[in-house]
Biopython code that builds the backbone (N, CA, C, O; Angstrom):
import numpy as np
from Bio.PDB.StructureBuilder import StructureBuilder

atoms = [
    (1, "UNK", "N", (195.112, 52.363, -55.533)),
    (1, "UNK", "CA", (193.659, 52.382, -55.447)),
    (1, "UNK", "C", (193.069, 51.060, -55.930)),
    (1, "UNK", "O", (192.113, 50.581, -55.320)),
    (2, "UNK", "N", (193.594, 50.440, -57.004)),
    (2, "UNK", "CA", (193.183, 49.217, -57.676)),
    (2, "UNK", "C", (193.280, 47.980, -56.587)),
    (2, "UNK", "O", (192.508, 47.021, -56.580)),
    (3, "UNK", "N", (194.225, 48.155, -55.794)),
    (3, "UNK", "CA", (194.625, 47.258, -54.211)),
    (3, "UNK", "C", (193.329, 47.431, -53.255)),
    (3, "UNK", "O", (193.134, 46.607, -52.361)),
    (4, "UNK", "N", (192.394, 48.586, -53.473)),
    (4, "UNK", "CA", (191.461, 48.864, -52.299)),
    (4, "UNK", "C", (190.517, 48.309, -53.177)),
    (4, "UNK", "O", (189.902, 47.324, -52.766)),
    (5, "UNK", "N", (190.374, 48.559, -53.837)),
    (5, "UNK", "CA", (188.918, 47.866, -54.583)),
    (5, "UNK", "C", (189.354, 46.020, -54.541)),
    (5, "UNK", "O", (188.697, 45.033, -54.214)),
    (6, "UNK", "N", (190.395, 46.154, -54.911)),
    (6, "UNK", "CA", (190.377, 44.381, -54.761)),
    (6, "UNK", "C", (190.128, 44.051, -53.322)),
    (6, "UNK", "O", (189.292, 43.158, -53.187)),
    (7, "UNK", "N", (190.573, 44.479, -52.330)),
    (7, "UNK", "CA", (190.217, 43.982, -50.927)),
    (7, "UNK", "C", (188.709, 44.542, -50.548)),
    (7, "UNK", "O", (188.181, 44.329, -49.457)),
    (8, "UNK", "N", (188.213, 45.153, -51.421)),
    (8, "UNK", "CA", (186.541, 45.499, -50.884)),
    (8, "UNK", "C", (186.141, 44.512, -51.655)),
    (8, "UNK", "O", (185.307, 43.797, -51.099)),
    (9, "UNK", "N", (186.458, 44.161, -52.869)),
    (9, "UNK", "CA", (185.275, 43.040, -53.577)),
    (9, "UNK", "C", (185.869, 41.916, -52.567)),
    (9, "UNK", "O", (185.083, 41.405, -51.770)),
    (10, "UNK", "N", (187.272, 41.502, -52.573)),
    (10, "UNK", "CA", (187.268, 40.150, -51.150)),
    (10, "UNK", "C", (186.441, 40.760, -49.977)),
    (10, "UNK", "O", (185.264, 40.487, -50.217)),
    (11, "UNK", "N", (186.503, 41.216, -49.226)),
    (11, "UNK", "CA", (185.870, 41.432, -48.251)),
    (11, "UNK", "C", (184.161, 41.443, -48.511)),
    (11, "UNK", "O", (183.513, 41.204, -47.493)),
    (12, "UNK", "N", (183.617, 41.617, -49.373)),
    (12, "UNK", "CA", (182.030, 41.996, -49.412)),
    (12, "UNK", "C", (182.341, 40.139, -50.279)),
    (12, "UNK", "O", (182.594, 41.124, -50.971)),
    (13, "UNK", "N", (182.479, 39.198, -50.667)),
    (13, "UNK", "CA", (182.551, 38.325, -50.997)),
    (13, "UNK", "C", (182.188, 37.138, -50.040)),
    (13, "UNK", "O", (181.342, 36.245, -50.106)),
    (14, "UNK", "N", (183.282, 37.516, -49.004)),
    (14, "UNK", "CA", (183.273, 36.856, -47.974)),
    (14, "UNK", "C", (182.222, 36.813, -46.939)),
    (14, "UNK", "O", (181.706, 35.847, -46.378)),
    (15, "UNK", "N", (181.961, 38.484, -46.774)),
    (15, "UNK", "CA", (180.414, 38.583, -46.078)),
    (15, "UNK", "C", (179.560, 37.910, -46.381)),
    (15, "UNK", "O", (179.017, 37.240, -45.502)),
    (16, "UNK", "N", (179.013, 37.806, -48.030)),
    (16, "UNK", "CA", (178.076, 37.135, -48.554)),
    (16, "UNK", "C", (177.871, 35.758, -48.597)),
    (16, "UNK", "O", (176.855, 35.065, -48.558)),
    (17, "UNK", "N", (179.314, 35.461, -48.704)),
    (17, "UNK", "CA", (179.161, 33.900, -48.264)),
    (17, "UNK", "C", (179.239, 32.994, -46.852)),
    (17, "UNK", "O", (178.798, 31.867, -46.627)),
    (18, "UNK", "N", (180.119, 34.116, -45.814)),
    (18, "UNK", "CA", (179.369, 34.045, -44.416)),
    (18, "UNK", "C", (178.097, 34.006, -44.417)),
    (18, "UNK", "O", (177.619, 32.943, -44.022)),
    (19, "UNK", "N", (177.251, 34.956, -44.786)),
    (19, "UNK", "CA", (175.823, 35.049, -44.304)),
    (19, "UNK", "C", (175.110, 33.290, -44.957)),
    (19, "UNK", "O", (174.194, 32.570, -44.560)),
    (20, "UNK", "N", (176.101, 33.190, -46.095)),
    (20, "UNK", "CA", (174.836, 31.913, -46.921)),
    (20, "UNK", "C", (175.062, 30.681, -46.072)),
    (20, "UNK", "O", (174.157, 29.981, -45.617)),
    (21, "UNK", "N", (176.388, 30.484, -45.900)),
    (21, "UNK", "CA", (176.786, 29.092, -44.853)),
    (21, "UNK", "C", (175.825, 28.864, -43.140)),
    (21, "UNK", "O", (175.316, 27.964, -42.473)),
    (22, "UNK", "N", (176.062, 30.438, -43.096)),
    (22, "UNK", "CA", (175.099, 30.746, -41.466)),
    (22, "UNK", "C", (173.666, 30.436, -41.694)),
    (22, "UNK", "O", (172.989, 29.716, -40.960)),
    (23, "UNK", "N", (173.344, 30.911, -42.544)),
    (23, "UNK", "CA", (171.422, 30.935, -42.940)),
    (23, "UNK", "C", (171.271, 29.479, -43.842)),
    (23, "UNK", "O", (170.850, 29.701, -44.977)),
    (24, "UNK", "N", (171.497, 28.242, -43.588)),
    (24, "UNK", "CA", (171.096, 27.059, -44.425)),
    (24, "UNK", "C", (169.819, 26.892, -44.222)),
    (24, "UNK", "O", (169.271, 26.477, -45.243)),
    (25, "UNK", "N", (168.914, 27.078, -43.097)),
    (25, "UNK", "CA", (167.698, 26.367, -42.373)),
    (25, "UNK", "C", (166.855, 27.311, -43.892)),
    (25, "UNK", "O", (167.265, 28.238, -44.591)),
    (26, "UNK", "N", (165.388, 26.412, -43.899)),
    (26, "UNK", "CA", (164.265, 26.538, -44.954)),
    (26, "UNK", "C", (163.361, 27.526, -44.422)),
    (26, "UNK", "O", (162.940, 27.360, -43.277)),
    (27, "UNK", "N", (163.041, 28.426, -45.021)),
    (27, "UNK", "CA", (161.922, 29.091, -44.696)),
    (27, "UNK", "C", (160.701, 29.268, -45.899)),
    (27, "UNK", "O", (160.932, 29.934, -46.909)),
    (28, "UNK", "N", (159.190, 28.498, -45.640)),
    (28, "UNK", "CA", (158.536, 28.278, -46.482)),
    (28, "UNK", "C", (157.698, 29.597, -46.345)),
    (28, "UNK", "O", (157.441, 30.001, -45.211)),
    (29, "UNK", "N", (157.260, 30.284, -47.444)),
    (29, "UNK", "CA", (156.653, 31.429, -48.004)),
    (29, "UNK", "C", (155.466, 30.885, -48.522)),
    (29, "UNK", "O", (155.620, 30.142, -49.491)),
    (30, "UNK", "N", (154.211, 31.085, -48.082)),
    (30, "UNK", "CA", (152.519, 31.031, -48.727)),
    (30, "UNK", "C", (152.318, 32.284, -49.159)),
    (30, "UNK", "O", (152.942, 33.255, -48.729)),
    (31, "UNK", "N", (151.230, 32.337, -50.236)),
    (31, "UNK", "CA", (150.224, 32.973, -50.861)),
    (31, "UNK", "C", (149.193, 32.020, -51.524)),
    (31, "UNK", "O", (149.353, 31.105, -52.331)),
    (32, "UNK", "N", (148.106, 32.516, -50.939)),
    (32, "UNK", "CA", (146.864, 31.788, -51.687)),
    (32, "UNK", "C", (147.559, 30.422, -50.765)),
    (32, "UNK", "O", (148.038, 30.201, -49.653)),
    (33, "UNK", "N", (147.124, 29.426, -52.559)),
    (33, "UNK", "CA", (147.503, 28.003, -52.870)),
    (33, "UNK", "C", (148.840, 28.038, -53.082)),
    (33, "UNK", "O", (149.504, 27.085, -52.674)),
    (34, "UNK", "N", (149.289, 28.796, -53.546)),
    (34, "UNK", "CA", (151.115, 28.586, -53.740)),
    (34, "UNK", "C", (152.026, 28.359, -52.354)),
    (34, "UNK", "O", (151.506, 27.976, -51.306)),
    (35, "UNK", "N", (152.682, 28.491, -52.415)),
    (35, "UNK", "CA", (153.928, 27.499, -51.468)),
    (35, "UNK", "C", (155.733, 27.683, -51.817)),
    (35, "UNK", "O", (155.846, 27.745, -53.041)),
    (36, "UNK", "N", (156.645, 27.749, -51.366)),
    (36, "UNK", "CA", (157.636, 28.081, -51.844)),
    (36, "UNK", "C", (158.704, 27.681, -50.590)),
    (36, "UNK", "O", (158.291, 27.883, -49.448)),
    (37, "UNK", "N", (159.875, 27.197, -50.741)),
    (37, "UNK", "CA", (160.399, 26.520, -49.671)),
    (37, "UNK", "C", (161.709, 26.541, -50.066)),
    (37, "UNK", "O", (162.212, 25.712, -50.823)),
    (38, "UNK", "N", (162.231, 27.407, -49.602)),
    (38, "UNK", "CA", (164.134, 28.153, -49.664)),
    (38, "UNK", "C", (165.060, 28.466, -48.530)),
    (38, "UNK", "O", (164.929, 28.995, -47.427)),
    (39, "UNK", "N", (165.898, 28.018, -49.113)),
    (39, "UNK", "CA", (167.363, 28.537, -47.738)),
    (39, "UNK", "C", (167.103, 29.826, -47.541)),
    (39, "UNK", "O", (166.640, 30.413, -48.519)),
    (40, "UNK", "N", (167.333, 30.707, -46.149)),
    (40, "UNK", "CA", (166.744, 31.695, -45.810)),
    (40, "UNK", "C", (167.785, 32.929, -46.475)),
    (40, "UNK", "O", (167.462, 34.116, -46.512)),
    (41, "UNK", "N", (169.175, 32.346, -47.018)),
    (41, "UNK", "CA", (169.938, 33.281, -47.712)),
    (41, "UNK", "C", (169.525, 33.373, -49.276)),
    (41, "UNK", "O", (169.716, 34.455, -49.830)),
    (42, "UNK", "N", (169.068, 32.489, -49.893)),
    (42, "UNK", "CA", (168.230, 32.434, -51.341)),
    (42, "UNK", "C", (166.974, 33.373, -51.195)),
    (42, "UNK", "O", (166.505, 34.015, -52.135)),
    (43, "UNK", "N", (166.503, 33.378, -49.964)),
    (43, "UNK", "CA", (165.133, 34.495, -49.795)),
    (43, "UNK", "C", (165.393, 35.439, -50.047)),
    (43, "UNK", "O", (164.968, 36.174, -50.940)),
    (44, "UNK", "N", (166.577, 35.664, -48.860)),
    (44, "UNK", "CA", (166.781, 37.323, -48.423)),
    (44, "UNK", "C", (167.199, 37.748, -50.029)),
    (44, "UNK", "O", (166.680, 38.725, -50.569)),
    (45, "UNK", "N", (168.068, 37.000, -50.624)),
    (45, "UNK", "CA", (168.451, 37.279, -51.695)),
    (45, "UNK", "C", (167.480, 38.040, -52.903)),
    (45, "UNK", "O", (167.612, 39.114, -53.491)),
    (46, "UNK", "N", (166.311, 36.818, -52.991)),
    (46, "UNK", "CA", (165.456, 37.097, -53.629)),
    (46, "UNK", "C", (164.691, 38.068, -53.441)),
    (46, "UNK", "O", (164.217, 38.461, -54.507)),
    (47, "UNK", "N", (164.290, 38.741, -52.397)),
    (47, "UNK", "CA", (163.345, 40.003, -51.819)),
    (47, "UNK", "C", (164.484, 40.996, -52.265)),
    (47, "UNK", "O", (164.312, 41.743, -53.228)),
    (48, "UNK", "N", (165.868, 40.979, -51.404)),
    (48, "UNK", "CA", (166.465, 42.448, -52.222)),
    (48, "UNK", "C", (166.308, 42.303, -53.855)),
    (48, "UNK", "O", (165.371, 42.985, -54.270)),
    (49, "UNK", "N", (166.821, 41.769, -54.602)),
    (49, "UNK", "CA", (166.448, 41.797, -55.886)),
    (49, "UNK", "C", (165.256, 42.539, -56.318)),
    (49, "UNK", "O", (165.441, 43.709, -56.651)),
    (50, "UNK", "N", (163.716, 41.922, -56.385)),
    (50, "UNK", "CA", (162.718, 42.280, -56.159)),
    (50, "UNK", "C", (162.538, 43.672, -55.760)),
    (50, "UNK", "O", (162.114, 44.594, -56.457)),
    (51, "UNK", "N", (162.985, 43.703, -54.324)),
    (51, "UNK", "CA", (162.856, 45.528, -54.137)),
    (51, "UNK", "C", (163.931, 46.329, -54.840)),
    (51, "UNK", "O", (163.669, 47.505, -55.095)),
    (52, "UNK", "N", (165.131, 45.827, -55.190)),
    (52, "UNK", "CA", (165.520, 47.024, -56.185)),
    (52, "UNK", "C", (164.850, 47.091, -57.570)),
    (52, "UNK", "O", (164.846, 48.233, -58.031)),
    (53, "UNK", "N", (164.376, 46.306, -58.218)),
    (53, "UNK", "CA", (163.635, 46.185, -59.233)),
    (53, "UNK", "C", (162.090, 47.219, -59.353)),
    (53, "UNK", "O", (161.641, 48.030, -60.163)),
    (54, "UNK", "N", (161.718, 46.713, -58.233)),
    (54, "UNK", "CA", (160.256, 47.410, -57.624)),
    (54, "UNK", "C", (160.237, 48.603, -57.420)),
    (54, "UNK", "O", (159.304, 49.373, -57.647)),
    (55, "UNK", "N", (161.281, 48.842, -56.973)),
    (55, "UNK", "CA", (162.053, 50.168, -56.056)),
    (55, "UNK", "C", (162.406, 51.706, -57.611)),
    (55, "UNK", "O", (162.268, 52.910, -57.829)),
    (56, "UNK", "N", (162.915, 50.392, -58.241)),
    (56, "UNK", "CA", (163.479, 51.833, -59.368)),
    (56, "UNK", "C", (162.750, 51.570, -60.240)),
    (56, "UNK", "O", (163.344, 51.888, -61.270)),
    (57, "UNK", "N", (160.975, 50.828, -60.689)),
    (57, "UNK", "CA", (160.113, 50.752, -60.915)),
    (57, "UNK", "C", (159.065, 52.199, -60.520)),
    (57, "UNK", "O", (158.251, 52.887, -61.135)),
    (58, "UNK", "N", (159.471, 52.173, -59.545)),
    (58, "UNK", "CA", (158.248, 52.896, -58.400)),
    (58, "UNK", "C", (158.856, 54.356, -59.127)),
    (58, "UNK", "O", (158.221, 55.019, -59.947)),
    (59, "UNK", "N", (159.974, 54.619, -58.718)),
    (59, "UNK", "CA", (160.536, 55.706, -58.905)),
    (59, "UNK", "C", (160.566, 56.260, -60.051)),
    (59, "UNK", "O", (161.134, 57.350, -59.987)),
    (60, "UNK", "N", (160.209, 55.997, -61.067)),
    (60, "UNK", "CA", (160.673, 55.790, -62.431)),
    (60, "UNK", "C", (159.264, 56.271, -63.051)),
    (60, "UNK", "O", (159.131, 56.955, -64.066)),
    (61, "UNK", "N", (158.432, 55.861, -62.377)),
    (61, "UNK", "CA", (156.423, 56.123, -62.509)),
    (61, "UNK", "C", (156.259, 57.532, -61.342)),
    (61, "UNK", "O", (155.218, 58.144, -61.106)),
    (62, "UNK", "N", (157.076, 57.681, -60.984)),
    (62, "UNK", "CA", (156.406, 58.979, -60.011)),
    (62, "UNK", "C", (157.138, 59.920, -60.481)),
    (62, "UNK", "O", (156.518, 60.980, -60.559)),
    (63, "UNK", "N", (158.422, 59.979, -60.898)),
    (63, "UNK", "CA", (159.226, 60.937, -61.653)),
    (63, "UNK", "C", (158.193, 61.020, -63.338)),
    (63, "UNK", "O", (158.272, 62.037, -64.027)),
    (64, "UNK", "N", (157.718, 60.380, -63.571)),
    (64, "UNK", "CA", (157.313, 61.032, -64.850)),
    (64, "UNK", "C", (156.077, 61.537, -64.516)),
    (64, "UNK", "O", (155.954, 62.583, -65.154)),
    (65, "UNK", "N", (154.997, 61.314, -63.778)),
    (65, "UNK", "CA", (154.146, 61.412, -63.036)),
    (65, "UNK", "C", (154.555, 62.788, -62.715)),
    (65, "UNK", "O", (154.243, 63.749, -63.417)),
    (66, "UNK", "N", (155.245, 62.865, -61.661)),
    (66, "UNK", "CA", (155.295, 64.501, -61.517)),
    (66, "UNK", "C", (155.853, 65.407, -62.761)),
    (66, "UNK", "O", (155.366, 66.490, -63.086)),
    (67, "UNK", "N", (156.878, 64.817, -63.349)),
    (67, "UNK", "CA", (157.109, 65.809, -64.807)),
    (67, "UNK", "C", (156.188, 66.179, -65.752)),
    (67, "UNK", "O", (156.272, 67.165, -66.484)),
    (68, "UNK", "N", (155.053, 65.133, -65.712)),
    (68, "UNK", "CA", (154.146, 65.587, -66.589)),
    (68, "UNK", "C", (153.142, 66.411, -65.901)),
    (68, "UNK", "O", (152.567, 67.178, -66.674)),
    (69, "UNK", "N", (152.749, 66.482, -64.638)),
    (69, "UNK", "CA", (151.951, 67.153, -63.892)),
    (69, "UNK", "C", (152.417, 68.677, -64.191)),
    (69, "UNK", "O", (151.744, 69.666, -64.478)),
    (70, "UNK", "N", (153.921, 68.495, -64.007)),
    (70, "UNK", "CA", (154.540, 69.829, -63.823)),
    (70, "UNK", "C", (154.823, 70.970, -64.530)),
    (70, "UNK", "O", (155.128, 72.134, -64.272)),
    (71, "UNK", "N", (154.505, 69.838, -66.137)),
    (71, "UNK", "CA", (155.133, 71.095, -67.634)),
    (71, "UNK", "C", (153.719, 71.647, -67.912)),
    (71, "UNK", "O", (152.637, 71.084, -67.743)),
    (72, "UNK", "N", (154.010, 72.989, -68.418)),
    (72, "UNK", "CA", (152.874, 73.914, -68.643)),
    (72, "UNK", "C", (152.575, 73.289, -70.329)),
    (72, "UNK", "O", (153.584, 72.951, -70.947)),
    (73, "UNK", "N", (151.016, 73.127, -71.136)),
    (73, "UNK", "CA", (150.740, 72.856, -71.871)),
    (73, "UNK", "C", (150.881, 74.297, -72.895)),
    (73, "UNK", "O", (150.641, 75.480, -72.654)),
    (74, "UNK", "N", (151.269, 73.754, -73.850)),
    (74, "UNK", "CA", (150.561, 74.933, -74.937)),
    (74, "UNK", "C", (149.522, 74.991, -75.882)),
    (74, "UNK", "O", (149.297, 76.038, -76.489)),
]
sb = StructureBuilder()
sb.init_structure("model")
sb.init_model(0)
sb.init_chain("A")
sb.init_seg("    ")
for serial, (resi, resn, name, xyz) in enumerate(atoms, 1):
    if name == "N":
        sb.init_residue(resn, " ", resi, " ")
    sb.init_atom(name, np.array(xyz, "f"), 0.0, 1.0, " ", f" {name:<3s}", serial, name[0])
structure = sb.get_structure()
């Protein structure tokens, strides 16, 4: 089993660094006045980050949100 996990972390390794060599070109991001100008694999990178962060943020405020809605007071 320790043989399958080593060939999934090579294999998902390799993906990741396929995708970064393929995606070199810049893609510049505005808001407002701000400006931001990154390899399009540093983006993608950066947005998943962000949404898992955001993501188990979100989740995290609606689960207590409903738990507290839900318990009877005494």
């Amino acid at each position: 089993m320790r043989y399958a996990y080593i060939a999934l972390a090579v294999v998902l390794t390799a993906a990741v660094l396929l995708f970064k060599f393929q995606n070199l070109q810049t893609v510049t991001v505005s808001l407002l006045t701000m400006s931001l100008t990154l390899p399009v694999s540093v983006f993608t990178l950066l947005v998943y980050i962000l949404g898992m962060v955001t993501g188990g943020a979100l989740m995290g405020f609606f689960r207590n949100v409903y738990q507290g809605a839900t318990q009877s007071r005494r």
